[in-house]
MOPAC internal coordinates of N, CA, C and O (Angstrom, degrees):
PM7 1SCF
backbone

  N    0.0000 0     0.00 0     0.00 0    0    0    0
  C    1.4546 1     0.00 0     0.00 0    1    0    0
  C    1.5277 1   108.93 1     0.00 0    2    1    0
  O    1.2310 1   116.11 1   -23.92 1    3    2    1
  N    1.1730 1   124.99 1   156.08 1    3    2    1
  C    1.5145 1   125.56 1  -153.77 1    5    3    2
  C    1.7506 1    85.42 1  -135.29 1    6    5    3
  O    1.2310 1   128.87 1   -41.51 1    7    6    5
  N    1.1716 1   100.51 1   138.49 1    7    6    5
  C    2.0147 1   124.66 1  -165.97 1    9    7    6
  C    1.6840 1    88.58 1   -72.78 1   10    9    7
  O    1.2310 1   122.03 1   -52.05 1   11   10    9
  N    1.4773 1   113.72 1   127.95 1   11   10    9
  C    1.5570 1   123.64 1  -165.41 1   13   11   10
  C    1.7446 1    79.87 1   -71.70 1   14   13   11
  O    1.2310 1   110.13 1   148.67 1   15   14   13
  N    1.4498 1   136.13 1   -31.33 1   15   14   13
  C    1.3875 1   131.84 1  -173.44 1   17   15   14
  C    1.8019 1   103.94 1   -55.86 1   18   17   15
  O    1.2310 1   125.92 1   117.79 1   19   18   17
  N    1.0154 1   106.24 1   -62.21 1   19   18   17
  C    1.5004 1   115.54 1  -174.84 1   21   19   18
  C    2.0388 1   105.80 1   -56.00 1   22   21   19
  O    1.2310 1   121.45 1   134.32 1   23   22   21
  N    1.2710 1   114.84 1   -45.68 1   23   22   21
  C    1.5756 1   108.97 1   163.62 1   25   23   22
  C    1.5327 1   109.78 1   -65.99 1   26   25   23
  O    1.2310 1   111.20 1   162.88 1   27   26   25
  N    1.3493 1   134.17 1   -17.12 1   27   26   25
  C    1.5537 1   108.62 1   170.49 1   29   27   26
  C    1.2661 1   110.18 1   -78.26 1   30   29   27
  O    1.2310 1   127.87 1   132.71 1   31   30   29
  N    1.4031 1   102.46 1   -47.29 1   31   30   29
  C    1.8664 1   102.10 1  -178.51 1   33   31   30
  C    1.4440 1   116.46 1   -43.73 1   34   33   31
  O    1.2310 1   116.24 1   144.09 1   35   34   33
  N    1.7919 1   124.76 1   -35.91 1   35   34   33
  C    1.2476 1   116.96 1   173.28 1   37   35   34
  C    1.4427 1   117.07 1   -60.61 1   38   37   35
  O    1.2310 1   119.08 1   128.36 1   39   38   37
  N    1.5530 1   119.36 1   -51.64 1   39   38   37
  C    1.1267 1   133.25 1   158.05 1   41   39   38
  C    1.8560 1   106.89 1   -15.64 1   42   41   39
  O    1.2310 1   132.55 1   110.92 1   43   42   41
  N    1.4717 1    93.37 1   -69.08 1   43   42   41
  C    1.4773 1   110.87 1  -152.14 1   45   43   42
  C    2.3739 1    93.93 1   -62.22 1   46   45   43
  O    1.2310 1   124.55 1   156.76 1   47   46   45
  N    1.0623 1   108.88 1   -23.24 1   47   46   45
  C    1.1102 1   117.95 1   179.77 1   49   47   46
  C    1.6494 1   128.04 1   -98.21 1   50   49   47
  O    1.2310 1   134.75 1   171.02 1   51   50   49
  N    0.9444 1    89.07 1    -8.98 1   51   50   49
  C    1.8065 1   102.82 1   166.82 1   53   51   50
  C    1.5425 1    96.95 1   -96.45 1   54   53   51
  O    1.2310 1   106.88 1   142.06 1   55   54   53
  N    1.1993 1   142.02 1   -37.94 1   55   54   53
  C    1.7342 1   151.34 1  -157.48 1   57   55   54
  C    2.2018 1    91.75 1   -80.92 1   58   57   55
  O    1.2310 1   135.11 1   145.88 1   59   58   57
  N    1.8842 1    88.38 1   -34.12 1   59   58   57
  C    1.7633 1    68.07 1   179.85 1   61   59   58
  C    1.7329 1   106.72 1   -81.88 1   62   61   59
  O    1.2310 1   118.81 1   143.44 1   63   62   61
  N    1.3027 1   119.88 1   -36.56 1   63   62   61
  C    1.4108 1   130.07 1  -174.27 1   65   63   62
  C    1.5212 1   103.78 1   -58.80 1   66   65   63
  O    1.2310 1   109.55 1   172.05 1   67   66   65
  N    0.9634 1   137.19 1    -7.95 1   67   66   65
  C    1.6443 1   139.99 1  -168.19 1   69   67   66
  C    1.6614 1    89.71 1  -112.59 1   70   69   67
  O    1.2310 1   124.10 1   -65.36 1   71   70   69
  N    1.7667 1   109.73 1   114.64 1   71   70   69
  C    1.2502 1   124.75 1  -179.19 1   73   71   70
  C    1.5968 1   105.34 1  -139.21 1   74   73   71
  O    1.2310 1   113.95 1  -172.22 1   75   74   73
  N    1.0407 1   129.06 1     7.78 1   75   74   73
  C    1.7998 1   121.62 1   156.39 1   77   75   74
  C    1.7231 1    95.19 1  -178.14 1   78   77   75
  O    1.2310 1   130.66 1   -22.18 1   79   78   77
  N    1.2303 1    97.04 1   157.82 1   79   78   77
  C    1.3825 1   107.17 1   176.41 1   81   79   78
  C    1.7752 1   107.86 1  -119.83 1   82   81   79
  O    1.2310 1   115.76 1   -56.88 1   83   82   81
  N    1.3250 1   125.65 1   123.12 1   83   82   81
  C    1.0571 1   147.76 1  -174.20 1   85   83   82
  C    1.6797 1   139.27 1   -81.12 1   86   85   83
  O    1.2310 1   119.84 1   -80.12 1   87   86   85
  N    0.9816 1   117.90 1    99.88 1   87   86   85
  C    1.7282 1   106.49 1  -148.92 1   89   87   86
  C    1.4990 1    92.10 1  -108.63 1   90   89   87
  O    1.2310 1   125.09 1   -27.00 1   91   90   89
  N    1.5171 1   107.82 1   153.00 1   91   90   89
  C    1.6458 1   124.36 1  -174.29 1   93   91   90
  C    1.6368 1   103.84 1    22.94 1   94   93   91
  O    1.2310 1   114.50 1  -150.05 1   95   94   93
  N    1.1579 1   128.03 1    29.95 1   95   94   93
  C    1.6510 1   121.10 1   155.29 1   97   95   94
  C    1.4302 1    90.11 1   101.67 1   98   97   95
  O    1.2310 1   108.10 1   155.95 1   99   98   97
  N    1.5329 1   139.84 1   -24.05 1   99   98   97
  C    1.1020 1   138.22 1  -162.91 1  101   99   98
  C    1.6340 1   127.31 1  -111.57 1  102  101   99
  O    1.2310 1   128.53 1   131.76 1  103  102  101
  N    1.1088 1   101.17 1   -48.24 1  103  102  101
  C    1.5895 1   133.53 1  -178.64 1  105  103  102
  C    1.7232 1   102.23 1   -49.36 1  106  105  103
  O    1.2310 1    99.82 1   -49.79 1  107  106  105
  N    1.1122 1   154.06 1   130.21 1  107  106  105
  C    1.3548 1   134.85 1   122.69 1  109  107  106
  C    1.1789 1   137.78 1  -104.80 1  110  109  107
  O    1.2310 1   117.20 1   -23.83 1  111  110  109
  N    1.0374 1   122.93 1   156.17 1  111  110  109
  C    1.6361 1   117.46 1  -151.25 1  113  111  110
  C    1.9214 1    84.06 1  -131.98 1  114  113  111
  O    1.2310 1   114.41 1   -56.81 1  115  114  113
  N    1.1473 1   128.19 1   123.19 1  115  114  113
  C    1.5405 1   133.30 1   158.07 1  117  115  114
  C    1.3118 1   130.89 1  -111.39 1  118  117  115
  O    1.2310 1   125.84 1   156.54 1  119  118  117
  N    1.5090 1   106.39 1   -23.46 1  119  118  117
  C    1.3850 1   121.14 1   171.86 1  121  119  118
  C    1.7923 1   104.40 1   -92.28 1  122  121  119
  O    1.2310 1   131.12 1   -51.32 1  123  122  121
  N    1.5301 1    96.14 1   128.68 1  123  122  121
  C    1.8531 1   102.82 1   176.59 1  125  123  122
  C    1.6064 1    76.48 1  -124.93 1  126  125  123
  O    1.2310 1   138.44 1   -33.71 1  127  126  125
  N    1.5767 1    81.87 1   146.29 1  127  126  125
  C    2.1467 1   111.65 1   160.99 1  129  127  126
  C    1.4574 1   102.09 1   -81.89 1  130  129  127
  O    1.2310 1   108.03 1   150.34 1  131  130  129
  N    1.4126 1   139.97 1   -29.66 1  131  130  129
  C    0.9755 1   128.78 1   157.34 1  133  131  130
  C    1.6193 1   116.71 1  -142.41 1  134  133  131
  O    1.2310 1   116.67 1   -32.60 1  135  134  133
  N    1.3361 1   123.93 1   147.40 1  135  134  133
  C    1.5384 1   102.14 1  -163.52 1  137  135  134
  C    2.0317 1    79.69 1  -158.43 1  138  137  135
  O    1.2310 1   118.03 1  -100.65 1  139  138  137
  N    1.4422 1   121.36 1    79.35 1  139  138  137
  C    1.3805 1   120.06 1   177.19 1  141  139  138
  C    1.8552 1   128.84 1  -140.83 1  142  141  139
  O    1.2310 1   101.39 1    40.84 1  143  142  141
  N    0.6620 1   151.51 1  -139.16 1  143  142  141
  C    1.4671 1   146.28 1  -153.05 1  145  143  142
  C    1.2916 1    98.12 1  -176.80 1  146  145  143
  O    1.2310 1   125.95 1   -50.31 1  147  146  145
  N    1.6455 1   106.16 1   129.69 1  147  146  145
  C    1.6866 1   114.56 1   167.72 1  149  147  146
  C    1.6519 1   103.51 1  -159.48 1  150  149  147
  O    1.2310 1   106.72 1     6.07 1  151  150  149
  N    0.7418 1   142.31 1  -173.93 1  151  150  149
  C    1.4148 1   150.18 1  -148.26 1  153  151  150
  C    1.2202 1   106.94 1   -29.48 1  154  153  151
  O    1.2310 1   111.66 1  -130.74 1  155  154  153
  N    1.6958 1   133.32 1    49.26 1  155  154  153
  C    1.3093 1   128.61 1  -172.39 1  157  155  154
  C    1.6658 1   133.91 1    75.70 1  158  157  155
  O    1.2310 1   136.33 1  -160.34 1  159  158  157
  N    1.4715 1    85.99 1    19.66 1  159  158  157
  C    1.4698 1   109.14 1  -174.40 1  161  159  158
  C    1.3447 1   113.33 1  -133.02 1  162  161  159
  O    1.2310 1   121.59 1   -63.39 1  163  162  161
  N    1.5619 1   114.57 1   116.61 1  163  162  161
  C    1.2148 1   129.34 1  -176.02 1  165  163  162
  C    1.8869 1   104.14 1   -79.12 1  166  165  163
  O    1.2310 1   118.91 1   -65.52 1  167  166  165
  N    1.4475 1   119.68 1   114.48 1  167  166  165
  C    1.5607 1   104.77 1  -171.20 1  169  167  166
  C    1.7020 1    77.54 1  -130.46 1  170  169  167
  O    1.2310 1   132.03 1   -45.96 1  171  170  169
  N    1.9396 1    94.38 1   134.04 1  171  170  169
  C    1.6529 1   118.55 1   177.10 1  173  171  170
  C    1.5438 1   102.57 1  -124.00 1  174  173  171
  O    1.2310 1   114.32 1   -64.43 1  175  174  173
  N    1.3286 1   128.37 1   115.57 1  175  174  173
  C    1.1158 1   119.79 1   165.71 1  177  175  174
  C    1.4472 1   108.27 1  -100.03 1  178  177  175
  O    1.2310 1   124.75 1   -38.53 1  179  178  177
  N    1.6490 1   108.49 1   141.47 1  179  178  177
  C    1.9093 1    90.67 1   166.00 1  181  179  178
  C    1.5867 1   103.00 1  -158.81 1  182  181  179
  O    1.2310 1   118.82 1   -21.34 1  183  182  181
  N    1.2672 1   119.86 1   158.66 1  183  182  181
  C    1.5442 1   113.00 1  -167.28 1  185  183  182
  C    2.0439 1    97.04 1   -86.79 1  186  185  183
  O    1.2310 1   128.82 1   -14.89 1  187  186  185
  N    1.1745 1   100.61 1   165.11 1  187  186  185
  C    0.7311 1   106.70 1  -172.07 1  189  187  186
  C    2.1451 1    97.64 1  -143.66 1  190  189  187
  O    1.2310 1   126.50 1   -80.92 1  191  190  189
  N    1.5403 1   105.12 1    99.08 1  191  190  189
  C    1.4762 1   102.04 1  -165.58 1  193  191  190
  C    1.9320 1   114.71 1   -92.58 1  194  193  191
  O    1.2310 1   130.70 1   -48.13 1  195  194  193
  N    1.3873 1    96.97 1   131.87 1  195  194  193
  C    1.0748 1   107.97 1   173.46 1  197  195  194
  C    1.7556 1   138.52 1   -43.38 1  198  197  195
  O    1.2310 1   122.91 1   164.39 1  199  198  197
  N    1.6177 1   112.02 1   -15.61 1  199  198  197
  C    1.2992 1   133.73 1  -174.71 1  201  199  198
  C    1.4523 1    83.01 1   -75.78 1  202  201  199
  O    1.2310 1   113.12 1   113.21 1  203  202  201
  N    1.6031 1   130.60 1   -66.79 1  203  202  201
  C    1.6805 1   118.56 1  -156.15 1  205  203  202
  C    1.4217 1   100.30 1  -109.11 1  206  205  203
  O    1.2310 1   106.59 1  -168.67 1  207  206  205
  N    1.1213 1   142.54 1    11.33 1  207  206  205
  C    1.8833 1   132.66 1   155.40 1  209  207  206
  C    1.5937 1   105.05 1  -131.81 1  210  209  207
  O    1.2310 1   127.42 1   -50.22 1  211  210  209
  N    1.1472 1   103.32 1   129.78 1  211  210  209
  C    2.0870 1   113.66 1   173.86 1  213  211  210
  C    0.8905 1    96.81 1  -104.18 1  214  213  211
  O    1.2310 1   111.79 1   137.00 1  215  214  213
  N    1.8795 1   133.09 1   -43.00 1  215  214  213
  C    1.2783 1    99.98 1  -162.06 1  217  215  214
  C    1.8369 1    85.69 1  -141.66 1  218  217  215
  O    1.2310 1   112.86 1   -33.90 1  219  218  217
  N    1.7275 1   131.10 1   146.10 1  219  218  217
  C    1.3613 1   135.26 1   175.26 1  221  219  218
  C    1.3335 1   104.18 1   -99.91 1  222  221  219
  O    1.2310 1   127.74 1   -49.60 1  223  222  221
  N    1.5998 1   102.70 1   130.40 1  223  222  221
  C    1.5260 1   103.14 1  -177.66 1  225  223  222
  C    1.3886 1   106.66 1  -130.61 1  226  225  223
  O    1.2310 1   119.99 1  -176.37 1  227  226  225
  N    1.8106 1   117.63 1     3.63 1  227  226  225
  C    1.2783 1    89.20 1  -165.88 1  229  227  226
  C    1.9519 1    70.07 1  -177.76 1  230  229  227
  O    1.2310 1   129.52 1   -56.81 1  231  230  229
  N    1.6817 1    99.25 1   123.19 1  231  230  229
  C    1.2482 1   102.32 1  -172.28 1  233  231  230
  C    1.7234 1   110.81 1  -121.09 1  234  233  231
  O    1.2310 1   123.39 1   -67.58 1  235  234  233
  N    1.3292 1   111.11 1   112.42 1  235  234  233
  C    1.9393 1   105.49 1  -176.74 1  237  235  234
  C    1.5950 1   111.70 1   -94.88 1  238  237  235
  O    1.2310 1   130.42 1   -12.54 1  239  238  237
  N    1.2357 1    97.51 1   167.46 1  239  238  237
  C    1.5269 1    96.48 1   174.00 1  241  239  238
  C    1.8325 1    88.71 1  -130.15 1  242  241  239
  O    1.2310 1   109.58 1   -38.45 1  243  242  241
  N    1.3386 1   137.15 1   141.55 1  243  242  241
  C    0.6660 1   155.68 1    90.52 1  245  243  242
  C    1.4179 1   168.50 1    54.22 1  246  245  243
  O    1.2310 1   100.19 1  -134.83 1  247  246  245
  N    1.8912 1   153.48 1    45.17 1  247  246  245
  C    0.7749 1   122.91 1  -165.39 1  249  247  246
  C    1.5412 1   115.23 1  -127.86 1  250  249  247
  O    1.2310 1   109.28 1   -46.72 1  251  250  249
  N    0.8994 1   137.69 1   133.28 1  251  250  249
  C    2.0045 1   136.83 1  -155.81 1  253  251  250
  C    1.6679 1   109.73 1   -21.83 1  254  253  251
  O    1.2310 1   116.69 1   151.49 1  255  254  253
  N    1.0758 1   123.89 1   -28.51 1  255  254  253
  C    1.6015 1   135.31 1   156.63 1  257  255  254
  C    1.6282 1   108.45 1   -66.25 1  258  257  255
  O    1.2310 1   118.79 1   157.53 1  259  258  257
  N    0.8629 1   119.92 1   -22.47 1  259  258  257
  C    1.8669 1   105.90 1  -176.59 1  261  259  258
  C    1.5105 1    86.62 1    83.20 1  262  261  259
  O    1.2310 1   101.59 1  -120.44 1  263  262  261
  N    0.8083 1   151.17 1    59.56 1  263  262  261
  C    1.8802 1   147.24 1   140.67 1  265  263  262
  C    1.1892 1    97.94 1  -103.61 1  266  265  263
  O    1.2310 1   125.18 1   -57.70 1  267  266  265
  N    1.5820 1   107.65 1   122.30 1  267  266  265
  C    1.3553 1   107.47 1   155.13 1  269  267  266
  C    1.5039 1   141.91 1   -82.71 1  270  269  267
  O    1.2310 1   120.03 1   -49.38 1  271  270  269
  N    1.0000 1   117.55 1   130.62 1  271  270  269
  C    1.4015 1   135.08 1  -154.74 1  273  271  270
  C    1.8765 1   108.59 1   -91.26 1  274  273  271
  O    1.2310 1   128.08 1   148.35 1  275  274  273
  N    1.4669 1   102.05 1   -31.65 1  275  274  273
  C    1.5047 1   118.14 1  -174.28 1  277  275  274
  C    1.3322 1   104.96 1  -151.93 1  278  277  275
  O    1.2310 1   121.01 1   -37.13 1  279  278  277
  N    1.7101 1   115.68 1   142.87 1  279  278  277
  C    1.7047 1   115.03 1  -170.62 1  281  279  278
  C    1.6708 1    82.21 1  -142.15 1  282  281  279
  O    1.2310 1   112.12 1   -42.61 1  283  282  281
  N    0.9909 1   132.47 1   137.39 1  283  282  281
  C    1.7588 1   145.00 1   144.39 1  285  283  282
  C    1.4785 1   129.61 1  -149.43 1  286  285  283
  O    1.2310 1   131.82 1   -75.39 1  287  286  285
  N    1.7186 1    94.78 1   104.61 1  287  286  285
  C    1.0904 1    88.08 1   171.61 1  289  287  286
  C    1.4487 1   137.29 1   -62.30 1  290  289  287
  O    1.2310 1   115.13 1    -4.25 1  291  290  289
  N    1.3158 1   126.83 1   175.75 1  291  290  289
  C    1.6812 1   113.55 1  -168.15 1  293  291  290
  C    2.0551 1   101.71 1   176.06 1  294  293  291
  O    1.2310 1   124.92 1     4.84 1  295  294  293
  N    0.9058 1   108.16 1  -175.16 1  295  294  293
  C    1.9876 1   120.42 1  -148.36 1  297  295  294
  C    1.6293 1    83.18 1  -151.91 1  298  297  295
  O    1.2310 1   116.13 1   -84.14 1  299  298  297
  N    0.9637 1   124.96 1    95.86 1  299  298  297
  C    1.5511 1   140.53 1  -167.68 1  301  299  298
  C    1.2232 1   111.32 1  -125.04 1  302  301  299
  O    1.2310 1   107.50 1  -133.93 1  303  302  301
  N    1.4290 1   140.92 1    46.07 1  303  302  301
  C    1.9030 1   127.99 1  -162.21 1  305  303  302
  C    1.6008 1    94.45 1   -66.13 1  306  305  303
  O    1.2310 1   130.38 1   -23.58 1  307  306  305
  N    0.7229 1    97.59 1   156.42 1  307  306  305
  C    2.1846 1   120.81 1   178.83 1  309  307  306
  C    1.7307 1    99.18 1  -131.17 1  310  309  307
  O    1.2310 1   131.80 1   -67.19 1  311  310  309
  N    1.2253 1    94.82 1   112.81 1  311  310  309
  C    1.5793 1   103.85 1   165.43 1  313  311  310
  C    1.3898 1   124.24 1  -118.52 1  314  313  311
  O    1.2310 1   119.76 1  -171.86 1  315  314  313
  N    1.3265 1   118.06 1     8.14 1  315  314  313
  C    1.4187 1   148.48 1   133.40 1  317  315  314
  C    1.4125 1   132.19 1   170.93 1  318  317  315
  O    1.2310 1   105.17 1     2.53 1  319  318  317
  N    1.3183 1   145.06 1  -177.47 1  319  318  317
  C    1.7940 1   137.37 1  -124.30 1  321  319  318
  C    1.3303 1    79.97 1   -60.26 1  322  321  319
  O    1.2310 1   123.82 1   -32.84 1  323  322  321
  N    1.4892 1   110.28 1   147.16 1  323  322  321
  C    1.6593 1   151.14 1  -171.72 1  325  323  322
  C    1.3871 1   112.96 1  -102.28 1  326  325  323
  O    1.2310 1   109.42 1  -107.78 1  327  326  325
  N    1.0465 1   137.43 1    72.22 1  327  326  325
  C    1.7107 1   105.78 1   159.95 1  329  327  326
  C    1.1885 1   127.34 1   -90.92 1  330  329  327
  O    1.2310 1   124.96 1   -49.22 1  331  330  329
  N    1.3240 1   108.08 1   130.78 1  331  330  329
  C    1.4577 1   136.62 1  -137.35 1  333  331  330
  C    1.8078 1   103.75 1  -108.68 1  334  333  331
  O    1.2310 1   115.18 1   -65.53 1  335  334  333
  N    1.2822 1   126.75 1   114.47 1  335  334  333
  C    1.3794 1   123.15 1  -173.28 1  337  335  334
  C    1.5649 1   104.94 1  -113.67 1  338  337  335
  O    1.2310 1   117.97 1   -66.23 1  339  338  337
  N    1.2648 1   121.48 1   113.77 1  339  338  337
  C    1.2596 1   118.73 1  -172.07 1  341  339  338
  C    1.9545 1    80.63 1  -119.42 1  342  341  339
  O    1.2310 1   131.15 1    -3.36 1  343  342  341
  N    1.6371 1    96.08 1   176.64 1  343  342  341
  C    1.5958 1   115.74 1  -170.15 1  345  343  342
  C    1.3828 1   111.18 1  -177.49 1  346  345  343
  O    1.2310 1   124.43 1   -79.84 1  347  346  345
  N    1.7987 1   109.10 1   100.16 1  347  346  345
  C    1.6513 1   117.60 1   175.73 1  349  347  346
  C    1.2800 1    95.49 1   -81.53 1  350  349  347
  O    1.2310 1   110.53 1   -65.84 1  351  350  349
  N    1.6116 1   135.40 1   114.16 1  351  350  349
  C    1.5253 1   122.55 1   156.14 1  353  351  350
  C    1.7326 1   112.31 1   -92.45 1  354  353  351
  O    1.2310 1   124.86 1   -42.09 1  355  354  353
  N    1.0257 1   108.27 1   137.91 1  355  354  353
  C    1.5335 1   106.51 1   177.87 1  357  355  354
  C    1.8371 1   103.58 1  -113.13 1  358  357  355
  O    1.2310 1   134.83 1   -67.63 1  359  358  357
  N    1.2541 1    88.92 1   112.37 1  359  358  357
  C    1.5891 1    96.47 1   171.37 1  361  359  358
  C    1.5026 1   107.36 1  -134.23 1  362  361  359
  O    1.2310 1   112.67 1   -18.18 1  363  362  361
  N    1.6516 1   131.45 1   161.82 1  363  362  361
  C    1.4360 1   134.68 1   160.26 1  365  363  362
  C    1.3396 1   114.42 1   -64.52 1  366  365  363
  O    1.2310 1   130.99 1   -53.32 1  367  366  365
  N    1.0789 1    96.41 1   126.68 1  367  366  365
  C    1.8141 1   112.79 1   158.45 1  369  367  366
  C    1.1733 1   134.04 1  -108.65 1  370  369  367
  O    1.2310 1   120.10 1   180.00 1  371  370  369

């Protein structure tokens, strides 16, 4: 069994490596309404506005280098501003 302390710290270290979130390859998003760590769960909220994305097809995560850290594709229509709740949990399996 792995110390729930040692899974936040990963948590807590992926939350610093996550610096914009990336929409259809183009979009970037840098500002989150909430972007923090709690029981091993990385939670990013961020809007996502209907004027410059209609439809999400392809969601990145991020790190101040442009390496992506997270890729999922996805069928996202926007029929106006989005807030968008994504959640990395890191637990043992």
């Amino acid at each position: 069994m792995i110390d729930s302390g040692l899974l936040n710290s990963i948590a807590l270290h992926v939350n610093s490596r996550v610096a914009k979130v990336v929409i259809n390859g183009s979009y970037v998003i840098t500002d989150f309404v909430v972007k923090s760590v709690s029981d091993n769960k990385l939670v990013l909220n961020y809007i996502v506005p209907v004027a410059d994305v209609s439809l999400i097809t392809l969601i990145e995560l991020k790190d101040a280098a442009n390496k992506v850290l997270s890729s999922r594709t996805v069928n996202v229509p926007i029929a106006a501003d989005h807030m968008m709740l994504q959640t990395i949990t890191v637990r043992e399996v």
